[in-house]
N, C-alpha and C positions, 0 to 999 in steps of 0.2 A: 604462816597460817593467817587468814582473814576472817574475821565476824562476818557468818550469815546467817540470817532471821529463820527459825524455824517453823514450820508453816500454822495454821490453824488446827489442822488433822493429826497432826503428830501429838499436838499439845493436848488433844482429848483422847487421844489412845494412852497417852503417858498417865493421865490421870483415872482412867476406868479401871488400867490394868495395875496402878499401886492401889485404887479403895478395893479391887477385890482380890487383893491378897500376894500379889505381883512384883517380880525385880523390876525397876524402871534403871534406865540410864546409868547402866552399869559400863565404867568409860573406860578403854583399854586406846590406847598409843599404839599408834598403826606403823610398824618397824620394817615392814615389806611383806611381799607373798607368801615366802619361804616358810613363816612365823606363824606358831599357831598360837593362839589364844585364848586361857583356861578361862571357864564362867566362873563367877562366886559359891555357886553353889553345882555339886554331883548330880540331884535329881532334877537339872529342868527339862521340863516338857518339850520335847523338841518340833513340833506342829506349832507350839507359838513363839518361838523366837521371833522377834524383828529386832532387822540391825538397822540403824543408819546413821549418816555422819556428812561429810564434806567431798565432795568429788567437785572437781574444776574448778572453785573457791566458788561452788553452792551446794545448797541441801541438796543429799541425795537418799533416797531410801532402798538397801539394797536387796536382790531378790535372792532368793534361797534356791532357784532352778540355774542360774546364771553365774552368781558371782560368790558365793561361797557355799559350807556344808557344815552341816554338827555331826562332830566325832563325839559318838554318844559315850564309846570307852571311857574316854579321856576328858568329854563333859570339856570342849575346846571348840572355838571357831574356827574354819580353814578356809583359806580363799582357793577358788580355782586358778587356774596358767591361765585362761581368758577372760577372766572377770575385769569389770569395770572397778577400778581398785580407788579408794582412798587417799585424799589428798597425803603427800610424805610427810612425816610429821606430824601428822593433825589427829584429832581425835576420833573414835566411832564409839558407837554407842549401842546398848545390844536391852530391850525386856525380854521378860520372859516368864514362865508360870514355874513354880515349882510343882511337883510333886507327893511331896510331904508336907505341904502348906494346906492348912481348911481354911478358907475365908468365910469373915463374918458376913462379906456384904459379897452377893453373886451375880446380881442381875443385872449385865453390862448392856442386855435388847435397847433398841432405840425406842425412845420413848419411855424409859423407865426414869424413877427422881433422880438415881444415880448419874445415871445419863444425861440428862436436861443440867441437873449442876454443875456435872463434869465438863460441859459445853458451854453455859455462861461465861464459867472461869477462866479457859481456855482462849475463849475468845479475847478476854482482857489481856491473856498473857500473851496471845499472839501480835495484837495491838503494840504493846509494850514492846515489843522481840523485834518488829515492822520498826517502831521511832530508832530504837538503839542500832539499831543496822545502818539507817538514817545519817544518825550522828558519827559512825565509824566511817561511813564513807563521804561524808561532809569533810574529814582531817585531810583527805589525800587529793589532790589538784586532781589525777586522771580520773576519779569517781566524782568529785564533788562537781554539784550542778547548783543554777541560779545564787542565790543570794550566798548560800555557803560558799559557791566557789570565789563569789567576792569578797567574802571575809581570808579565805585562802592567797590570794595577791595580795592583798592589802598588804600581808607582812613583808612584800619588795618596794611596796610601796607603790603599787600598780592601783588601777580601778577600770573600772567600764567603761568603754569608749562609749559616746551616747551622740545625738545630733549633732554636740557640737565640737565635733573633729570631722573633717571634711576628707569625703574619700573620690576613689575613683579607679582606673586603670589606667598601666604602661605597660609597654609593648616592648618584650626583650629579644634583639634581634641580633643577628650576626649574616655575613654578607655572603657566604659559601652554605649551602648545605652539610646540617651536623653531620659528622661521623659517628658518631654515638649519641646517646640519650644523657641532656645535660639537666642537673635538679637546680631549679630555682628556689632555695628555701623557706620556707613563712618564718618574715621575721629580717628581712633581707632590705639593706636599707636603700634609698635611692634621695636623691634632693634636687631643689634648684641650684642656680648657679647664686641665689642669698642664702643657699644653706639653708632654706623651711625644707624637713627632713619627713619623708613617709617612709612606712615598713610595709611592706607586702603581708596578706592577711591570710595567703594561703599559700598552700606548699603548689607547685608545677612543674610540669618536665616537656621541654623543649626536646620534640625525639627527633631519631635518628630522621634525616633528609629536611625536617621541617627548615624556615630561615625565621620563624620568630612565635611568642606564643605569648599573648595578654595575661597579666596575674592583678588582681585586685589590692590598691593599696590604700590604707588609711594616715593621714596625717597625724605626724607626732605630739603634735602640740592643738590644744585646741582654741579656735577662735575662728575670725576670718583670715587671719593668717593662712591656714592651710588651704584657703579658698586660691586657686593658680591659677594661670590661662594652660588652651592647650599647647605641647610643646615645652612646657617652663621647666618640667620634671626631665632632666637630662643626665643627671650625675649619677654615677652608679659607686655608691660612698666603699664598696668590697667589692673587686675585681671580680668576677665567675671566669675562671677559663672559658671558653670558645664564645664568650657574648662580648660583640663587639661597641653597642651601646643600648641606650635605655630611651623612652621617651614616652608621655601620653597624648595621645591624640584628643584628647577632648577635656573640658576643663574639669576640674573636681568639683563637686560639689557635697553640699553638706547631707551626712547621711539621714534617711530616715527611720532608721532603725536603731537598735545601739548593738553593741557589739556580741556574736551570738560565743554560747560557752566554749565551743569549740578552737572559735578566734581567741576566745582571752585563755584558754587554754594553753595554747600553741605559743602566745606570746610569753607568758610565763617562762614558760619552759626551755624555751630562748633566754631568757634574761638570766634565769639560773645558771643556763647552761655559761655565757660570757661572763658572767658576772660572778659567779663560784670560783672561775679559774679550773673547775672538776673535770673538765676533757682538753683533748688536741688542740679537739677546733676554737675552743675561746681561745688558746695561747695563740693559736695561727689567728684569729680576726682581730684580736689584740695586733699582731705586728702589722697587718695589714693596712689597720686603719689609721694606726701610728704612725708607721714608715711609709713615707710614699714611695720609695726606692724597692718595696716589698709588695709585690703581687701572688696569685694565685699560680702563677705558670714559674715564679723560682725561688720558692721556699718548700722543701719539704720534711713533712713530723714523722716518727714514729717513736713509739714505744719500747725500748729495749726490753723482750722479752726474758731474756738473759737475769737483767739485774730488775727487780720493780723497784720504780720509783725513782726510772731514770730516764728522761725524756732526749731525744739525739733530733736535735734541726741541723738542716743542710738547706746554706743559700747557693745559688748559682746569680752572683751581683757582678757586675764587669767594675764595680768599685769596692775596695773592703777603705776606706779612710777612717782613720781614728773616730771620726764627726760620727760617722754613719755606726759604726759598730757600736758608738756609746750610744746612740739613740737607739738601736736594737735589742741591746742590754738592757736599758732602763724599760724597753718595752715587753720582755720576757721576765723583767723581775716584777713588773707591775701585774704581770698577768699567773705567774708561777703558783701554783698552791702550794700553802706549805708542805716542809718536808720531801719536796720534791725536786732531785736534781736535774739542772737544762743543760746540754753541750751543745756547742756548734760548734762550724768550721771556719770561723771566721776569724783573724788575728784578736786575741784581747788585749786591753790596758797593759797585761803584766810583762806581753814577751812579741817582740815585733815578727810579723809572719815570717821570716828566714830566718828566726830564729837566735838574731845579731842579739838578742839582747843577754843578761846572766843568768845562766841556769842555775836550778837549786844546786845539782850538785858542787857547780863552779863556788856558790855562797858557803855550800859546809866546809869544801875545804878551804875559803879561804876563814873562815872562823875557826876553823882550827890550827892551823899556822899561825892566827895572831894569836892564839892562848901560848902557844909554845914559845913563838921567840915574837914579842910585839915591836911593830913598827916604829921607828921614828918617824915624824912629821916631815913633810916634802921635802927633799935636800936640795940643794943648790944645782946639781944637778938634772933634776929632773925639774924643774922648774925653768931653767932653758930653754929645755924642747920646748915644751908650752909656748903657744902662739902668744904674741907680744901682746900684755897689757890683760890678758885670759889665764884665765885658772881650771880648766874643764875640770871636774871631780867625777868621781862614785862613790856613791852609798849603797851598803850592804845592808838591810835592814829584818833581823826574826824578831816575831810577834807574839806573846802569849796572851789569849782571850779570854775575858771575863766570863765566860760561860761558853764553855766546850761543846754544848748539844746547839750548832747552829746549822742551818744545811751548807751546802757549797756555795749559793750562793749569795749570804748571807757574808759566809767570811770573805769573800772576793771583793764584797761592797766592803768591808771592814779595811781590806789590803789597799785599797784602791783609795779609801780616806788617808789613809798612812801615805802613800806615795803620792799622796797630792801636797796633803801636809809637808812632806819633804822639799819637794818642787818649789813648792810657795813661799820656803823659809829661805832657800838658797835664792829663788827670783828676786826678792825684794832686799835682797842685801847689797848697801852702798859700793862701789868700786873700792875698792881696799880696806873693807872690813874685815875683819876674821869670822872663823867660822867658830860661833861656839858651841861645843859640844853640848852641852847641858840645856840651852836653849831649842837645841834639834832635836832633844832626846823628851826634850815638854812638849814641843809643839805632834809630835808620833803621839804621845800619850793622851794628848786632848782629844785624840777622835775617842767615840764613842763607840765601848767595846775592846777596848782593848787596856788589861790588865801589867804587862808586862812588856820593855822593847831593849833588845841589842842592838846597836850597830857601831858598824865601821866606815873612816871615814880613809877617802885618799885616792889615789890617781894610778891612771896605770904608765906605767915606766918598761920599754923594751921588753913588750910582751907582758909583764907580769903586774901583780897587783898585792902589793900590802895596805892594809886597814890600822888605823889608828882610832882608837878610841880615847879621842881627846880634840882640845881644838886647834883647829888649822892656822895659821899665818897663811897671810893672800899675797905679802911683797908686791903690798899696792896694786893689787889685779882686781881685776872682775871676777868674781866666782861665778860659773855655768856649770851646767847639767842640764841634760834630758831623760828624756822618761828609757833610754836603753840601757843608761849605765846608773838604773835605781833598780836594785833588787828590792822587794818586799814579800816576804812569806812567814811563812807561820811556823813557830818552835816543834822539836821533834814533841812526837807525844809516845808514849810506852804502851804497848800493847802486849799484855802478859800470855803466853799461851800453854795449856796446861794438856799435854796429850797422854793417853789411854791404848794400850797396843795389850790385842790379846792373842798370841801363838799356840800353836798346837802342832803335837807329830807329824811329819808327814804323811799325805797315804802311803799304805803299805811297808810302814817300815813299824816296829814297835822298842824303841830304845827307853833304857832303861828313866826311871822317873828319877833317879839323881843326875844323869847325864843332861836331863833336858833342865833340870832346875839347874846346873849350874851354866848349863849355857846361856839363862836368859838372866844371870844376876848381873848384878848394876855393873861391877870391872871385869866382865866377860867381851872377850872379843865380838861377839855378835853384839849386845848392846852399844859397844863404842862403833861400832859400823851402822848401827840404824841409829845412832845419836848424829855423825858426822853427817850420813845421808838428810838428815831432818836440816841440821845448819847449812846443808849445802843450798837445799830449798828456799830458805828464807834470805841468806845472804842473794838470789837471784831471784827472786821475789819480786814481781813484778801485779799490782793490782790489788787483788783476792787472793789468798791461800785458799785451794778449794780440796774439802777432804780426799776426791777422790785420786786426786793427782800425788798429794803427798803417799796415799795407800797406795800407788800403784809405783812410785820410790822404793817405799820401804818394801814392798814383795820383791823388788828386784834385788835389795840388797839381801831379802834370805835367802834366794834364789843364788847369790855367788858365794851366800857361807859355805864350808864345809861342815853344816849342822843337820839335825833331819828335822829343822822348823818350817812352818809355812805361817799364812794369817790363820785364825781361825772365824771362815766365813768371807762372806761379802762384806762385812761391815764390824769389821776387826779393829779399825779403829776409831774414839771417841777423841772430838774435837773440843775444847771448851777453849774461853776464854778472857779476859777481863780490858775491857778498857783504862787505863788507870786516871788518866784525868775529871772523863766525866762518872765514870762510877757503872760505865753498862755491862753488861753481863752476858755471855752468848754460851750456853748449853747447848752439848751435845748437836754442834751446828757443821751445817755443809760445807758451810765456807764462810772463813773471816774476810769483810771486806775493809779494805783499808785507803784512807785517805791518804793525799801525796806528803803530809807531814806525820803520817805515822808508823812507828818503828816495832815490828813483830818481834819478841824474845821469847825464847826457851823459859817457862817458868818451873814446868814439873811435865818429867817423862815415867809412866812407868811400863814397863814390859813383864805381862805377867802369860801364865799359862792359861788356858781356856779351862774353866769348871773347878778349879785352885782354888780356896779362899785362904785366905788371908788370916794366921792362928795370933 
């Protein structure tokens, strides 16, 4: 709902109609059509009602022939099916006379004292009503005009373009006729080949058939600097698909004017836009501007409608090199808002694209073989094989972090500190040094962010791989490694989950109420069948747990009991459950999602009857 000023007239009808004896601005919350609306008082007058309030975020005053009725029974407002209705949410307002009222004061004629006063005052108060409208739409960049909307930029740190930024036009062309209508947007950057940098000042669209269409731009920086010849403005700093290049025909010059609200408007709102990190397209102009390898025709964003809060890019790059995906990375995490996760298709740090590198689940088991029976240090014979005078190793490394609530990619940059840290500690170790354990296990811990580190060390021998947690003997070699045979991920974490199942008869059958309690108690064959069906779920678990798939398990398994249970309802069962590391809490939720180091358990089942309570 928005503040708007209400008018002059309203303000003297509000006032004649409380001195002579009057309900004013009795304010009822407008909840929809359907809704009627009691007055304060049984006896008003129904010839003087007036309503009004807010339609289309302005004063509206509404008519009693059109848009609504007084139900005199029920001493209620009622709107009509085609009445011009009330902003949702917002407030209206209703005077009116009573009937059981005498007033002291009655002479409301124009031209009476009553009148003349009640006009003076009105007048100040409409004044007053006119500034504060003023200053509410002063707060907001698309209402705020002249000076307010300069104080509005200011806090990006914007101001008024004025004479001395030099403007001009260029000419965005391509060499076939469009096939479609392409937008040029305000805000859109273009340079020399010294980098003096202009933004187009207004939005254009190059349509279908045309080969080019001039947009007005101004220089970013001010001085003579932005003063060009023509021709100098060639670079078009963000790809447009189907514009082949850019360029001004004529030189810039400095403007005469300064920059009208509209233009600083528009630039604004740009800058928020890239600079908030709050939509697609800053994260898409962020890689653009950053990767030069990233254009407009093979990157594409959307939205995973599925999960919020989970952004999916897909490059089509005829290179994915380590070089290039780390400078993509860094240029999606630069751009990321918080809280929000980014995937692409493109190989990461952690696992080479075919895959060659250790997968987690390869790392659990072998961390669990070396708690059962742990390895010896490299034997003599496998120290053979190994290439003459080379020691190639792996490292197996789980992580636990100093604060649980990070996004995804938050802890990848976390993982990605650790396995470099690893790298850097085996690279710069002398030819026949040992490997000490304690010192690899400091140098994992000095990244920032990270609370707690396992690993194992060791080599793979005829297929297989034992871990030692301890230090290596080199037998005068070189220690190697590369980034495919370093595991680094992050420690399981517990995920408690607490499920609620409520059964009932099936239709048409009516068995006894001992038969059905003792079919759903805890060491009833049917509970240990919707128990196994529940473990079978989560052992194949894949993602999210989402309630309905687990409820459409467990209807199958009443479905093969020999019982006369079914669910009770669409929504038979309640989901809850706790994160145990960071402390978060999911109520009555659709679906648990889960992280790839997080491990779903059974914490509490119960299986009760529908309308049962509990003595």
């Amino acid at each position: 709902m928005t503040f708007v000023a209400q008018p002059y007239e309203r303000f003297v009808d509000d006032l004649l109609t409380s001195l002579t004896g009057g309900v004013i601005r009795e304010e009822h919350l407008f909840r929809g059509a359907d809704d009627s609306y009691s007055l304060g008082a049984a006896d008003a007058v129904d010839f003087s009602i007036r309503v009004f309030g807010q339609r289309d975020q302005a004063f509206a005053l509404f008519d009693a022939q059109n848009d609504y009725s007084f139900d005199g029974a029920n001493a209620a407002i009622r709107w009509k099916k085609k009445a011009r209705l009330p902003d949702e949410h917002s407030y209206f307002y209703v005077n009116y006379y009573r009937r059981e009222v005498t007033p002291t004061l009655t002479d409301r004629n124009p031209g009476s004292v009553v009148t003349l006063l009640s006009q003076a005052i009105a007048r100040e108060w409409a004044v007053l009503h006119k500034q504060m409208e003023e200053i509410y739409r002063s707060a907001f960049v698309e209402l705020a005009t002249g000076s307010a909307l300069d104080h509005v930029v200011a806090l990006l740190g914007l101001e008024r373009r004025d004479a001395k930024f030099a403007s001009g036009e260029v000419v965005f062309k391509r060499t076939a006729p469009a096939t479609g209508d392409i937008t040029i947007p305000a805000g859109t950057l273009v340079s020399t080949e010294q980098a003096i940098n202009f933004s187009t000042t207004d939005r254009r669209t190059l349509r279908k058939g045309q080969l080019s269409v001039s947009v007005p731009v101004r220089a970013e920086t001010a001085g003579v600097e932005g003063k060009v010849d023509a021709l100098a403005i060639d670079v078009l700093n963000r790809p447009i698909f189907g514009i082949d290049s850019v360029s001004n025909s004529a030189a810039t010059v400095f403007a005469s004017e300064k920059e009208t609200d509209e233009e600083l408007r528009r630039r604004m709102q740009a800058t928020l836009e890239r600079a908030g990190g709050a939509t697609v397209e800053a994260i898409r102009y962020k890689l653009i501007e950053d990767v030069a390898e990233v254009n407009e025709g093979n990157v594409q964003i959307t939205e995973n409608a599925q999960s919020p809060g989970v952004v999916e890019l897909r490059f089509g790059l005829q290179s994915d090199s380590p070089d290039l995906v780390r400078r993509i990375e860094d240029a999606i995490f630069a751009s990321r808002p918080a809280g929000v996760r980014i995937t692409h298709n493109l190989p990461t740090g952690r696992l080479s694209a075919g895959g060659a590198g250790i997968s987690r689940a390869q790392a659990q088991v072998d961390f669990a073989l070396s708690k059962r029976s742990p390895a010896q240090p490299l034997s003599p014979d496998v120290l053979a094989e190994m290439p003459n005078g080379m020691m190639p190793l792996r490292i197996e490394a789980f992580l636990r972090l100093a604060q649980p609530n990070l996004s995804a990619t938050q802890k990848e940059t976390i993982e990605d500190g650790a396995r470099q840290a690893i790298l850097s500690y085996v690279s710069a170790l002398p030819m026949g040094e040992a490997v000490v354990y304690n010192r690899l296990v400091a140098n994992v811990m000095a990244v920032e962010g990270i609370r707690d580190a396992d690993l194992l060390l060791g080599a793979e021998h005829q297929g297989r791989f034992e871990g030692w947690r301890g230090n290596l003997g080199t037998d005068n070699r070189k220690v190697l490694i590369d980034t495919q045979h370093i595991f680094v991920g992050l420690m399981d974490e517990i995920v408690e989950l607490t499920l609620a199942i409520a059964v009932e008869a099936k239709a048409g059958t009516t068995p006894a109420a001992t038969a059905l309690q003792a079919a759903v108690a805890a060491d009833s064959p049917t509970s240990h069948a919707v128990t196994d069906a529940i473990a079978t779920e989560l052992v194949t678990l894949s993602g999210a747990l989402k309630r309905q798939a687990l409820q459409d398990s467990i209807r199958a398994v009443l479905a093969r009991q020999d019982v006369p249970l079914q669910l009770s309802g669409p929504n038979a069962l309640t989901m809850s459950c706790r994160y145990v590391e960071s402390g978060r809490l999911l109520k009555n939720t659709e679906e648990v999602p889960l992280a790839e180091n997080e491990v779903l358990q059974l914490q509490g089942l119960s299986l009760k009857l529908a309308g049962v309570l509990d003595v």
